[in-house]
gemmi code that builds the backbone of each chain (N, CA, C; Angstrom):
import gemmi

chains = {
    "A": [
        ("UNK", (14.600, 5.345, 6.245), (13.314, 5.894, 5.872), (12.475, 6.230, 7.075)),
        ("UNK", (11.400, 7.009, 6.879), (10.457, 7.650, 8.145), (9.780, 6.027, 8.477)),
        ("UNK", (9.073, 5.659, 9.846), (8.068, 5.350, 10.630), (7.469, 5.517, 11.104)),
        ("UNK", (6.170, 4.601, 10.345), (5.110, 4.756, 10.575), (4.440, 3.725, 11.197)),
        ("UNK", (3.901, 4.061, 12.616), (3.511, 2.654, 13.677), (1.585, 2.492, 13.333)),
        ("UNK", (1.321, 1.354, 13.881), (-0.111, 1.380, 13.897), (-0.242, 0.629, 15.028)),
        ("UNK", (-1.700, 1.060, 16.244), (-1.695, 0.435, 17.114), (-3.285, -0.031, 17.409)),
        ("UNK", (-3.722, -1.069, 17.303), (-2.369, -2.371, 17.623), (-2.752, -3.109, 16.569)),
        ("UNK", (-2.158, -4.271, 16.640), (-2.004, -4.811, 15.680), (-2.789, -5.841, 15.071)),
        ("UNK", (-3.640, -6.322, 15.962), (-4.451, -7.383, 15.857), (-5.685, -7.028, 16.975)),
        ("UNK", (-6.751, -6.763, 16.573), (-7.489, -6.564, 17.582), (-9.026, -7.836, 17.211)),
        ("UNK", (-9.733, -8.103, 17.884), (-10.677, -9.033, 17.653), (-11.520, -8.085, 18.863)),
        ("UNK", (-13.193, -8.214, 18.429), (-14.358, -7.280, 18.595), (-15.659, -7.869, 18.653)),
        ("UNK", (-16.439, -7.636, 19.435), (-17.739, -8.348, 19.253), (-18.569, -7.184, 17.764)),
        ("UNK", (-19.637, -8.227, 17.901), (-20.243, -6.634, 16.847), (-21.504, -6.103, 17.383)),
        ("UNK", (-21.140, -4.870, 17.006), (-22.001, -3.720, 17.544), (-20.786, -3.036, 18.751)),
        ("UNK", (-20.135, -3.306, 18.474), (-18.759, -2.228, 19.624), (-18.173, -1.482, 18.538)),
        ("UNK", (-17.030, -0.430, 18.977), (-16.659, 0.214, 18.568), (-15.168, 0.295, 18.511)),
        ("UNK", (-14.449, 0.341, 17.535), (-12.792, -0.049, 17.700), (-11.922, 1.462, 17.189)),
        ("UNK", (-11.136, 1.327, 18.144), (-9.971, 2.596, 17.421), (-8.518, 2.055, 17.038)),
        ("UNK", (-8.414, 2.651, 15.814), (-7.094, 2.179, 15.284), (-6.036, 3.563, 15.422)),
        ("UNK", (-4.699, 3.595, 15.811), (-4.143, 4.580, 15.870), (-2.932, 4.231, 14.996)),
        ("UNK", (-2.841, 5.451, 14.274), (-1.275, 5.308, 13.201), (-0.674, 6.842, 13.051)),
        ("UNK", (0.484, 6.650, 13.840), (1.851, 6.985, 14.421), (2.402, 7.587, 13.322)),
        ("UNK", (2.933, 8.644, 13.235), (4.507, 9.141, 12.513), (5.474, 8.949, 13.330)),
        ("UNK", (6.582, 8.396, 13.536), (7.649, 8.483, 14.672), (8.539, 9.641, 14.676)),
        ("UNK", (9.188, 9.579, 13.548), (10.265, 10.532, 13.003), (9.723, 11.880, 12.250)),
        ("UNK", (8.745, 11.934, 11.982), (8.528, 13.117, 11.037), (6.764, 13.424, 11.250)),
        ("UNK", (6.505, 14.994, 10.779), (5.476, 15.203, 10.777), (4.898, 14.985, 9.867)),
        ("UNK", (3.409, 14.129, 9.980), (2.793, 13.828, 8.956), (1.966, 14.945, 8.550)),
        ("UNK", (1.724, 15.767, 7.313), (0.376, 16.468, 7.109), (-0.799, 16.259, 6.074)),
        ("UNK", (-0.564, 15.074, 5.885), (-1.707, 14.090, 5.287), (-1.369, 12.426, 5.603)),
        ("UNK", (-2.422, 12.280, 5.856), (-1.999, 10.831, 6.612), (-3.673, 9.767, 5.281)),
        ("UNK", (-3.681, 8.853, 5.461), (-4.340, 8.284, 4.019), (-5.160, 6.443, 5.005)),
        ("UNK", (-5.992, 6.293, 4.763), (-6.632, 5.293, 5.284), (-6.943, 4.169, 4.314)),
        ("UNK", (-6.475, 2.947, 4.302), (-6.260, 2.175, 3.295), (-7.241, 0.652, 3.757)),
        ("UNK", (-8.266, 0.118, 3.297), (-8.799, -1.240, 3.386), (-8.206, -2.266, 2.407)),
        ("UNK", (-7.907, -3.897, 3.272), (-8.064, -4.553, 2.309), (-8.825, -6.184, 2.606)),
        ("UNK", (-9.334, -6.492, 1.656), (-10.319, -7.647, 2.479), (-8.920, -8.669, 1.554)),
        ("UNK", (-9.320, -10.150, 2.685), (-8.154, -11.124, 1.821), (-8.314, -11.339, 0.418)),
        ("UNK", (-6.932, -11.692, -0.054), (-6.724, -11.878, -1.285), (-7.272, -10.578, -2.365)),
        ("UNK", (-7.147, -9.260, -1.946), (-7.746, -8.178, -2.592), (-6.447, -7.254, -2.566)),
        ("UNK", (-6.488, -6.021, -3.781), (-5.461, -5.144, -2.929), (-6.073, -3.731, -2.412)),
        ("UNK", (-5.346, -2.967, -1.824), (-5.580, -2.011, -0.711), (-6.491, -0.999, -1.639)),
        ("UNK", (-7.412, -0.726, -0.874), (-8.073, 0.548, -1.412), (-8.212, 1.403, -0.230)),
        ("UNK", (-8.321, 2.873, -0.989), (-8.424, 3.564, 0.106), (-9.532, 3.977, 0.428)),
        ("UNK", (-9.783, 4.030, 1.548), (-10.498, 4.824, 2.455), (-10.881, 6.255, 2.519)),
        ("UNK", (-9.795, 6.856, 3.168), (-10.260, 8.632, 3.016), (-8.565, 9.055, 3.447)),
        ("UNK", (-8.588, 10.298, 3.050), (-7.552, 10.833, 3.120), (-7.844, 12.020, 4.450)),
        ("UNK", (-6.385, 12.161, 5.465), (-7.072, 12.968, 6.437), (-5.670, 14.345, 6.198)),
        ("UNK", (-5.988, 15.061, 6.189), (-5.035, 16.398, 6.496), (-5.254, 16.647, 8.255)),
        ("UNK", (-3.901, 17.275, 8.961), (-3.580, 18.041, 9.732), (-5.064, 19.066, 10.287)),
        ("UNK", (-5.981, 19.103, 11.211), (-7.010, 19.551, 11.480), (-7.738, 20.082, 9.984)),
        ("UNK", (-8.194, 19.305, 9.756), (-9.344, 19.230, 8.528), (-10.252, 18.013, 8.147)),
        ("UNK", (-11.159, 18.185, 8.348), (-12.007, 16.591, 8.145), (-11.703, 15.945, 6.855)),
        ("UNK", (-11.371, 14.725, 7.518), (-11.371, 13.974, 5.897), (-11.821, 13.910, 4.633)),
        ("UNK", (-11.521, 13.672, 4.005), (-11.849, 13.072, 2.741), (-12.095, 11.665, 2.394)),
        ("UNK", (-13.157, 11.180, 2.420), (-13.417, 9.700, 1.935), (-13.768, 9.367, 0.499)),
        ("UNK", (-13.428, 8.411, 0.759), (-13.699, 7.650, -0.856), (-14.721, 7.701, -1.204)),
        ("UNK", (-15.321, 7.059, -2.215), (-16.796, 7.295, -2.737), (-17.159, 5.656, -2.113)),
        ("UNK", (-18.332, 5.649, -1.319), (-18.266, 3.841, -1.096), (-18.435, 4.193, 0.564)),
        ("UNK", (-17.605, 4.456, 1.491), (-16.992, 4.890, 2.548), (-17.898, 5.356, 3.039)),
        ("UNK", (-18.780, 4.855, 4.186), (-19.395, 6.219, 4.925), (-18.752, 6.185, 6.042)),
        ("UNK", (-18.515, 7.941, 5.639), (-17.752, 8.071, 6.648), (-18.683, 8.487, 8.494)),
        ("UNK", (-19.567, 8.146, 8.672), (-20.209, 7.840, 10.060), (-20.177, 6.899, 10.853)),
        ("UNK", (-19.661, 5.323, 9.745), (-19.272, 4.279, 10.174), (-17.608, 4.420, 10.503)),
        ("UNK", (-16.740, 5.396, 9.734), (-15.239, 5.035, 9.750), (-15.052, 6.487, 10.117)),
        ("UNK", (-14.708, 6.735, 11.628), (-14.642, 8.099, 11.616), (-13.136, 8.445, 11.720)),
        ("UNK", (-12.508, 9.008, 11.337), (-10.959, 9.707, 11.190), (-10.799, 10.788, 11.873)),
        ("UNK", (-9.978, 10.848, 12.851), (-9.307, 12.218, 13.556), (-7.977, 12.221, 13.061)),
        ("UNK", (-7.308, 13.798, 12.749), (-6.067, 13.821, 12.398), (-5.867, 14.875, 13.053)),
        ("UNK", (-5.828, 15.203, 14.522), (-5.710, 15.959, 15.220), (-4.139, 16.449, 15.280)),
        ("UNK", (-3.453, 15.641, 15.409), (-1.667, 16.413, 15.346), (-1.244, 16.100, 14.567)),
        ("UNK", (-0.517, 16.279, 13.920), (0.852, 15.932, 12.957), (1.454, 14.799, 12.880)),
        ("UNK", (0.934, 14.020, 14.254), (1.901, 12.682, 13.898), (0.874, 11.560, 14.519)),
        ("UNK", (-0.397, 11.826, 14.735), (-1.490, 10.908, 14.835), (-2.450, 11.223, 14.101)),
        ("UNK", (-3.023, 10.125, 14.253), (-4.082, 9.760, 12.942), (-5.406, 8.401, 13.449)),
        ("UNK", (-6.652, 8.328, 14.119), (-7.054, 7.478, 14.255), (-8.539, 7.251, 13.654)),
        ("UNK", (-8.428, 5.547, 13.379), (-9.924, 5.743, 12.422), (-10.585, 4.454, 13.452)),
        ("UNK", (-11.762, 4.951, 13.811), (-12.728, 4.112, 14.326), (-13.868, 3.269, 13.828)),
        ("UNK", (-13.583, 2.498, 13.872), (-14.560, 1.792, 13.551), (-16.081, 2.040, 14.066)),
        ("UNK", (-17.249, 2.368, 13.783), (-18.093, 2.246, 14.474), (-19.348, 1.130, 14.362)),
        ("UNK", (-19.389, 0.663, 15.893), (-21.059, -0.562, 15.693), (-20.442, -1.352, 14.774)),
        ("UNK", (-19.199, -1.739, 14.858), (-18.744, -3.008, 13.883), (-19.465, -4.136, 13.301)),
        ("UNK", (-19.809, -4.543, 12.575), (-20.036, -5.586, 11.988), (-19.166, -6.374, 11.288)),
        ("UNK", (-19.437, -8.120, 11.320), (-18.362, -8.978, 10.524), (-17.657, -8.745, 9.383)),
        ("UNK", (-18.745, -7.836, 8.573), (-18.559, -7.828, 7.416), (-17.119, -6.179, 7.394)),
        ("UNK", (-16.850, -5.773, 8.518), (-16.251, -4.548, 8.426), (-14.699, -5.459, 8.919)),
        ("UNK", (-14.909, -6.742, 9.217), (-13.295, -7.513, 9.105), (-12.404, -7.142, 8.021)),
        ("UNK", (-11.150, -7.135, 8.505), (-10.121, -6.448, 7.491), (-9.227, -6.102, 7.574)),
        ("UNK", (-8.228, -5.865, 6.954), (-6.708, -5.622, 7.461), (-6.875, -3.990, 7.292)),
        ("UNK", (-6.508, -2.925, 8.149), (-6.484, -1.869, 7.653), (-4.994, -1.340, 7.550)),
        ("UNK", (-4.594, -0.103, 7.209), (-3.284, 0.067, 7.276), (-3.668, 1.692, 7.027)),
        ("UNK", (-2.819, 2.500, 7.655), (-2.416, 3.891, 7.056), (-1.425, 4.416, 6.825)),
        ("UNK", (-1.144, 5.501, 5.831), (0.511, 5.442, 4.994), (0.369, 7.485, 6.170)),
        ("UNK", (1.647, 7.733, 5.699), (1.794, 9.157, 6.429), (2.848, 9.548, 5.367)),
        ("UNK", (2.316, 11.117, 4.806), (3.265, 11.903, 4.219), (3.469, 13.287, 4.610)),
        ("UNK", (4.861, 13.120, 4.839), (5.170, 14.778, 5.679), (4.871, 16.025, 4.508)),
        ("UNK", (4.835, 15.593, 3.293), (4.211, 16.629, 2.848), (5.532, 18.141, 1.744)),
        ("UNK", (7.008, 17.400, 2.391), (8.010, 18.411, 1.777), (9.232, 17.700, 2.364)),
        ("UNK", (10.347, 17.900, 1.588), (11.536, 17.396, 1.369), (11.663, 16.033, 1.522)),
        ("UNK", (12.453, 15.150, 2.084), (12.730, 13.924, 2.041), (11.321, 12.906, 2.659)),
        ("UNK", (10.457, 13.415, 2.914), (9.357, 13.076, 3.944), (8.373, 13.482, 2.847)),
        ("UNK", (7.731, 13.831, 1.619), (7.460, 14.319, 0.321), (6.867, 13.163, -0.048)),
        ("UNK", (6.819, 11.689, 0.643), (5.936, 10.704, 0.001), (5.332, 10.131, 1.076)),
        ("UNK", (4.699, 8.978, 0.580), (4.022, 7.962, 1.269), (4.357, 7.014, 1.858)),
        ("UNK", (4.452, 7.112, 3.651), (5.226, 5.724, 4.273), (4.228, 4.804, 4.791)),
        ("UNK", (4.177, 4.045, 4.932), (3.361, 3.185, 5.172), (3.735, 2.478, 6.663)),
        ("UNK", (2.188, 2.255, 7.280), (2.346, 1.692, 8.468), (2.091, 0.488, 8.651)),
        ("UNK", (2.189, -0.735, 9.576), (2.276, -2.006, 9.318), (0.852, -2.686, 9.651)),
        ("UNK", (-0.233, -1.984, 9.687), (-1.335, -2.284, 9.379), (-1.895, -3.197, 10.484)),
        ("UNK", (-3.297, -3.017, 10.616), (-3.724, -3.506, 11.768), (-5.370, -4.799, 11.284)),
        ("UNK", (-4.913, -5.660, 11.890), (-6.006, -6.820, 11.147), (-7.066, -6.687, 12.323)),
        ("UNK", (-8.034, -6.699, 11.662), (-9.707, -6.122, 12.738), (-10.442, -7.936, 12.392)),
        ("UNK", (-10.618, -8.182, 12.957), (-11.959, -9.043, 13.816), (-12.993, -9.108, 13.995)),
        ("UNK", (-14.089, -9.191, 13.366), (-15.573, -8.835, 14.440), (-16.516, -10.114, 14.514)),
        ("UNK", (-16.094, -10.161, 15.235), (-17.459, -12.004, 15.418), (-18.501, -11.342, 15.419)),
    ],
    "B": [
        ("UNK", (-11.403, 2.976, -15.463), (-10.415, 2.317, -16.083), (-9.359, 2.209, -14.911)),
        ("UNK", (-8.663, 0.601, -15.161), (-7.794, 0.410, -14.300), (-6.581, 1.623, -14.409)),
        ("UNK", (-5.977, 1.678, -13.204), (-4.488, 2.575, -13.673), (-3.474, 2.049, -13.852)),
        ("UNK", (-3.682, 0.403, -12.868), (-2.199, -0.604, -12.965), (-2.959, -1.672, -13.114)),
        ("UNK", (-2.285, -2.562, -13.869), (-2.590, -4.146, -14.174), (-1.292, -4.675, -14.093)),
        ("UNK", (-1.880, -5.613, -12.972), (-1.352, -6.537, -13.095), (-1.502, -7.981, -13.523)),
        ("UNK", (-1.218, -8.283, -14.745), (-2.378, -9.642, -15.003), (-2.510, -10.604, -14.507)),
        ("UNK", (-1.159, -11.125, -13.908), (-0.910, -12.413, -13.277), (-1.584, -12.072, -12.053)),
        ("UNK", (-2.610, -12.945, -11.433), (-3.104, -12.829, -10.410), (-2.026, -13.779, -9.525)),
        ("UNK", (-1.457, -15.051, -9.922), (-0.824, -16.000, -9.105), (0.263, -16.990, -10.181)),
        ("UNK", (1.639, -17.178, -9.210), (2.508, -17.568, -10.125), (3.208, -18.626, -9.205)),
        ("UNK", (3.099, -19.863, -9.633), (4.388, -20.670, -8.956), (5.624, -21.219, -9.896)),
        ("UNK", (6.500, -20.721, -8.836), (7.560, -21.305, -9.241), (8.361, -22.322, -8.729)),
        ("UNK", (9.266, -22.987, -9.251), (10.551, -23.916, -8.656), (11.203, -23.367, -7.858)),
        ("UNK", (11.843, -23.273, -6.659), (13.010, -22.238, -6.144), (14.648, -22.281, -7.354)),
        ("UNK", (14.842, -21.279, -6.975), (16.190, -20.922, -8.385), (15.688, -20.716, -9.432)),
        ("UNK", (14.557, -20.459, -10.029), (13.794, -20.434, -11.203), (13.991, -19.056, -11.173)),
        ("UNK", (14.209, -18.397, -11.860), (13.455, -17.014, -12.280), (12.208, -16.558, -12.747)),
        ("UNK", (11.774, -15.360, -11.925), (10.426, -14.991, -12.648), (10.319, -13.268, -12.899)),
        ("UNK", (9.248, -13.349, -13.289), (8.649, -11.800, -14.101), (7.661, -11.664, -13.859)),
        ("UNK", (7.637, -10.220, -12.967), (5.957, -10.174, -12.724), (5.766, -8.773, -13.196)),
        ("UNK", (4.807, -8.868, -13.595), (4.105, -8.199, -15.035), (3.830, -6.594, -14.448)),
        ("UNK", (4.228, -5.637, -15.198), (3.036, -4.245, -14.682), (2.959, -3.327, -15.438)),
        ("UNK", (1.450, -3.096, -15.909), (1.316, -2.282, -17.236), (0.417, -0.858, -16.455)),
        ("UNK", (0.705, 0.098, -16.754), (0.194, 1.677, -16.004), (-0.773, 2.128, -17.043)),
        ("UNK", (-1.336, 3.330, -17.161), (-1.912, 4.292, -17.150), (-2.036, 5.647, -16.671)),
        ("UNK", (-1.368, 6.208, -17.549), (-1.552, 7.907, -16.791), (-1.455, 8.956, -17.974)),
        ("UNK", (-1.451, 10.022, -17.955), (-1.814, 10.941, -19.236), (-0.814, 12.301, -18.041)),
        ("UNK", (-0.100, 11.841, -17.023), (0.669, 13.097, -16.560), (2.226, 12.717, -17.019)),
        ("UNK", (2.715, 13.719, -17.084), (4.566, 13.220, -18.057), (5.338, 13.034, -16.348)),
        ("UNK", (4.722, 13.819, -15.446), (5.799, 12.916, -13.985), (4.762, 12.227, -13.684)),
        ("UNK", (5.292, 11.233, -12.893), (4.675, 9.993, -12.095), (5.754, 9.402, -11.835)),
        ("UNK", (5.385, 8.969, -10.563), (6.101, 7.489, -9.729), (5.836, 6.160, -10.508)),
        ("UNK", (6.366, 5.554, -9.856), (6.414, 3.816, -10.183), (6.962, 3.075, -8.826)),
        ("UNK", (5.756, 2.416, -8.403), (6.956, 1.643, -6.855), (5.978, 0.241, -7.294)),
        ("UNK", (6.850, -1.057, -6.719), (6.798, -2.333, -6.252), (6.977, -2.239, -4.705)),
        ("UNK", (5.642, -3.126, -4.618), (5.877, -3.220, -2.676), (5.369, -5.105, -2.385)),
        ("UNK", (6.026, -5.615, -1.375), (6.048, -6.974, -1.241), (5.316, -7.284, 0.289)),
        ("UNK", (4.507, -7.815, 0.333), (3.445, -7.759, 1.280), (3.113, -9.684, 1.449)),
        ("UNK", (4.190, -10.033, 2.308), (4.639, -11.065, 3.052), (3.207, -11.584, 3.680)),
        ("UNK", (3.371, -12.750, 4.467), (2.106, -13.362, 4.812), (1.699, -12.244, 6.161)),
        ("UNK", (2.732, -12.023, 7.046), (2.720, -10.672, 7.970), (1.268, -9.768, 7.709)),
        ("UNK", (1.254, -9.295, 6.535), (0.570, -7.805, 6.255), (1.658, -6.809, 5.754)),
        ("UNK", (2.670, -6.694, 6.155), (3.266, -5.015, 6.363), (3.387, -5.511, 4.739)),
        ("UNK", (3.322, -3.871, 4.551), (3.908, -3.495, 3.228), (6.056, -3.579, 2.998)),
        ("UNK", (6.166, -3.989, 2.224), (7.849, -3.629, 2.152), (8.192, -3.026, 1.292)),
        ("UNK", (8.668, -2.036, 0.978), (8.725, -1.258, 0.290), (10.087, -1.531, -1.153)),
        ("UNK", (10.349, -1.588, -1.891), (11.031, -2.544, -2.609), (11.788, -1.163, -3.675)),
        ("UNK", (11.035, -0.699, -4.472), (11.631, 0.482, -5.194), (10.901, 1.410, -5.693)),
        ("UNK", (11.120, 2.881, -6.105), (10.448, 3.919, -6.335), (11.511, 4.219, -7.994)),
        ("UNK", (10.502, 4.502, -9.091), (11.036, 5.150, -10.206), (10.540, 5.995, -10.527)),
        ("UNK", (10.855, 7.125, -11.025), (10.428, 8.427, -11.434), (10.115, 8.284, -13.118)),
        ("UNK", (9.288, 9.301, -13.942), (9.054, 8.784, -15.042), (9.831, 9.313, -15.558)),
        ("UNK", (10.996, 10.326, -15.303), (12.259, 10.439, -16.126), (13.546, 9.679, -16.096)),
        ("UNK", (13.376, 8.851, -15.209), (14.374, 7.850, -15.604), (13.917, 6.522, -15.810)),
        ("UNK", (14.806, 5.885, -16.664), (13.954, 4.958, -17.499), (15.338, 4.215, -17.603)),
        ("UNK", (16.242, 4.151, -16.761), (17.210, 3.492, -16.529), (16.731, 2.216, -15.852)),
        ("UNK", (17.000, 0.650, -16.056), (16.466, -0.150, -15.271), (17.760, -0.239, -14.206)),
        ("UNK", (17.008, -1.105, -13.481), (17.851, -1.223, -12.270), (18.161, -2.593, -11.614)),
        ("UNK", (18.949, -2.885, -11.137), (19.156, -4.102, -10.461), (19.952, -3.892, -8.759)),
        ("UNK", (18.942, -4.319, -8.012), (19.560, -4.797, -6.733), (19.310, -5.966, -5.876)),
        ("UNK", (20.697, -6.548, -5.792), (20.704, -8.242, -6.097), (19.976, -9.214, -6.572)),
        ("UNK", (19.092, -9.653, -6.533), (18.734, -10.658, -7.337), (17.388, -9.820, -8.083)),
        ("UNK", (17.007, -8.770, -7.664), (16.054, -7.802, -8.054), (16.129, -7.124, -8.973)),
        ("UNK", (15.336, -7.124, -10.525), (15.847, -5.769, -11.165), (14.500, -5.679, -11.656)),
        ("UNK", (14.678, -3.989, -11.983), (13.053, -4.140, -12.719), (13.108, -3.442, -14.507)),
        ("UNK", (12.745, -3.452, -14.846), (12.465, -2.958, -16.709), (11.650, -2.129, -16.932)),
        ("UNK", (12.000, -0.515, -16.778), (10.916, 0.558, -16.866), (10.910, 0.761, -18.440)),
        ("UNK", (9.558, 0.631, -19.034), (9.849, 1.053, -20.718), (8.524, 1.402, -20.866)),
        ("UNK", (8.981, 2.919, -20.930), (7.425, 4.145, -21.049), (7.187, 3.974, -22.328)),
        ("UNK", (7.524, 3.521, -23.400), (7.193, 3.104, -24.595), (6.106, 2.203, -24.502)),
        ("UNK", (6.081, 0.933, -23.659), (4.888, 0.092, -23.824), (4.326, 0.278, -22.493)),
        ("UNK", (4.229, 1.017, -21.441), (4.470, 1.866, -20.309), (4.209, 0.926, -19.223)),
        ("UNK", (5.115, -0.206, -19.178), (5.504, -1.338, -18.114), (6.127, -1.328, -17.041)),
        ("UNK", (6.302, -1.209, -16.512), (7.226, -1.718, -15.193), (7.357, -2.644, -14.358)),
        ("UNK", (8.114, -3.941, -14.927), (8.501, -5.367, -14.590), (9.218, -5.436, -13.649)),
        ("UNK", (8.954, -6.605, -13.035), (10.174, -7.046, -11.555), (10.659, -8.412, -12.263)),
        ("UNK", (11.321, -8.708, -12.075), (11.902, -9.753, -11.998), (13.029, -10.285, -10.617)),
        ("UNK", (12.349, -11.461, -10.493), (13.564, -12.362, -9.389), (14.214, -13.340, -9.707)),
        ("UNK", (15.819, -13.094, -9.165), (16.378, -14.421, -10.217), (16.511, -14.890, -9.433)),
        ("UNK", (16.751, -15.970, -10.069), (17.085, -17.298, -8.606), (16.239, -16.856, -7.424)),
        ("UNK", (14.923, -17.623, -7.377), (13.883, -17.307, -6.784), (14.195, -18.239, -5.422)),
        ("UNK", (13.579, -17.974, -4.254), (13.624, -18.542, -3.005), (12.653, -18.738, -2.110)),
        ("UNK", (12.455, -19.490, -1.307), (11.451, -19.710, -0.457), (10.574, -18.440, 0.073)),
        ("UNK", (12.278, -17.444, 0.628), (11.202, -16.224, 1.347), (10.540, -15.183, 0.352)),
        ("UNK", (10.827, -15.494, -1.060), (10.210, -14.425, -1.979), (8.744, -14.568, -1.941)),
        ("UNK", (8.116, -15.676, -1.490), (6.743, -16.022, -1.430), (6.225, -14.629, -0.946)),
        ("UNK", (4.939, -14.053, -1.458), (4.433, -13.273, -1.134), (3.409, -12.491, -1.951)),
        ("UNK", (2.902, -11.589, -1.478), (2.343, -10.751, -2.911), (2.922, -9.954, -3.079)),
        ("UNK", (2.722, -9.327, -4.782), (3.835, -8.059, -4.642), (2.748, -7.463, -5.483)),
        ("UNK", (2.785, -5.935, -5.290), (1.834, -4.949, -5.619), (2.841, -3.858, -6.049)),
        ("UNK", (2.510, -3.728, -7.298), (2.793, -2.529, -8.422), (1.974, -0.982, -7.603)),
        ("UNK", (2.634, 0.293, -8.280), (1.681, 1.214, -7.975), (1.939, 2.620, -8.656)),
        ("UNK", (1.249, 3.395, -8.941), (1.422, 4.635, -9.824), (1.169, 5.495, -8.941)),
        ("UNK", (1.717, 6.461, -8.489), (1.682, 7.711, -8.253), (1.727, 8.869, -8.931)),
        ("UNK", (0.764, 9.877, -9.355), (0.666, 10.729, -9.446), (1.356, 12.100, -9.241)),
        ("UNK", (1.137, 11.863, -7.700), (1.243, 13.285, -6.987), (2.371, 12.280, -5.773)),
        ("UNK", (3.850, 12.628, -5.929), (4.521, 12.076, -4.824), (4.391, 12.057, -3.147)),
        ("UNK", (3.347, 12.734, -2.668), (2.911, 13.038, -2.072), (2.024, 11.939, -0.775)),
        ("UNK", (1.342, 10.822, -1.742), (0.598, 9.684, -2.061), (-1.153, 10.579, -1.947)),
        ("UNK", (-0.854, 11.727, -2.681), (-2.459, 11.686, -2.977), (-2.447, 11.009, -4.724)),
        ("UNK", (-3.399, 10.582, -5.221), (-3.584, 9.973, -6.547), (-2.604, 8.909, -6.713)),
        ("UNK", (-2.579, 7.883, -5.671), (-1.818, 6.771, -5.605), (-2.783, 5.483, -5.913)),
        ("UNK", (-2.141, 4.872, -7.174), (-3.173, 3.568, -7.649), (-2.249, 2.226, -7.209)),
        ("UNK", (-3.040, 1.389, -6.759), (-2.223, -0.002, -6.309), (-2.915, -0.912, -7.466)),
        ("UNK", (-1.720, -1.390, -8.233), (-2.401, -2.655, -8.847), (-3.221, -3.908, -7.628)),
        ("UNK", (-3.603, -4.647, -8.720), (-4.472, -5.706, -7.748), (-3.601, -6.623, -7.170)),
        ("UNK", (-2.191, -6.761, -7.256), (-1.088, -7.612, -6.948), (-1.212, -8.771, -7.582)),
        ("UNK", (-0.014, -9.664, -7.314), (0.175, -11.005, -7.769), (0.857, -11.996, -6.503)),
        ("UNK", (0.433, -12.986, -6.594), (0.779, -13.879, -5.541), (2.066, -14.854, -5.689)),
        ("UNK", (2.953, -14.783, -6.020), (4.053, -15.556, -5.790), (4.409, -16.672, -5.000)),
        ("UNK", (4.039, -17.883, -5.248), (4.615, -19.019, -4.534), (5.773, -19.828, -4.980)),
        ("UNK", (6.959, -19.785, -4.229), (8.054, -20.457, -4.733), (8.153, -21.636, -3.781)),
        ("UNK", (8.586, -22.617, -4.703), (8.122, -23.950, -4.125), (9.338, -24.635, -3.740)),
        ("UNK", (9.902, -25.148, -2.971), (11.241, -25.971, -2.622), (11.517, -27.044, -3.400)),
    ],
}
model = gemmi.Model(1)
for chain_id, residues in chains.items():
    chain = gemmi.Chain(chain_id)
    for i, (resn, *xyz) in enumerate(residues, 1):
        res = gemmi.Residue()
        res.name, res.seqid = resn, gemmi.SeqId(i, " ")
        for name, pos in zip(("N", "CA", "C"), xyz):
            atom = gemmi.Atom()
            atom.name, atom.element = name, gemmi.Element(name[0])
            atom.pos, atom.b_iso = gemmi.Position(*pos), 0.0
            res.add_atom(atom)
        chain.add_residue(res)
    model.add_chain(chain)
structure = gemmi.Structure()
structure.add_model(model)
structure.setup_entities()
């Protein structure tokens, strides 16, 4: 199956800084890549959806000024955190779909756990 | 309205016990996906199986099988002979659009198998 990396993996943050999460296609081009939250013991909701140079799409909930998304190439994808706060702790994760033939779904990346004292 | 339920929020078992974890959908489109994904103490997602809504064949791979029946529009896992490393959550999910736009994650269930 395709891979999908996220970097890195564990990051810890003061608050009021700013964090970038990056998630990878390895093998294939992604042309929608998908931003997923989950707080413990919850399951994943999403975030915003990003296409191939086109501004995202966020969820309803999401502002997106705090969670900003670049999907500048085909096989990156990064969402920043901004002016973090505790309460923005969380495992995030993003899935990548190439969009046609065997690459036609949703792979998922191994998700990155955020921090913010 | 939910799209997946899963009711069991948390289940323990004996190890070697068998179990069934529950998943009831929602959708009003005649294609849709169906996947189970197992999400270990780690984080990563594992990806476990994908069903299409035209086949309605169940399936078994090894101790894994699941029970697709668009009649009461379920899609069950079951583990037999359950084991230590099955501990985990496992999350149901409907897809829409294979694509993963209009992708619903049930709320999962927590699985503890006990030695």
């Amino acid at each position: 199956g395709a891979v999908v990396s996220q970097h890195p993996s564990r990051v810890i943050c003061k608050s009021g800084t700013s964090v970038k999460i990056e998630c990878r296609s390895l093998d294939f081009q992604a042309t929608t890549m998908f931003w997923y939250r989950q707080f413990p013991k919850q399951s994943l909701m999403l975030m915003a959806t990003s296409n191939e140079g086109s501004k995202a799409t966020y969820e309803q909930g999401v502002e997106k000024d705090k969670f900003l998304i670049n999907h500048a190439s085909l096989t990156l994808s990064t969402l920043t955190v901004t002016s973090a706060h505790p309460e923005d702790s969380s495992f995030y994760i993003c899935s990548a779909s190439g969009g046609a033939g065997v690459y036609n779904e949703q792979f998922f990346g191994p998700g990155t756990r955020l921090t913010v004292l | 309205a939910q799209k997946v339920t899963q009711a069991q929020t948390e289940i323990s078992v004996v190890e070697k016990e068998d179990v069934t974890l529950d998943c009831v959908y929602e959708t009003r489109d005649t294609t849709y996906y169906l996947f189970w994904y197992k999400q270990p103490p780690s984080g990563e997602l594992v990806f476990l199986i994908r069903r299409n809504s035209f086949d309605e064949q169940n399936e078994i791979s090894g101790r894994y099988s699941w029970n697709f029946q668009k009649s009461t529009s379920s899609f069950n896992f079951t583990i037999t002979a359950s084991q230590v490393v099955d501990s985990a959550v496992y999350f149901c999910a409907l897809s829409e659009d294979i694509s993963g736009n209009q992708f619903y994650f049930g709320t999962g269930t927590s699985l503890t198998v006990i030695p």
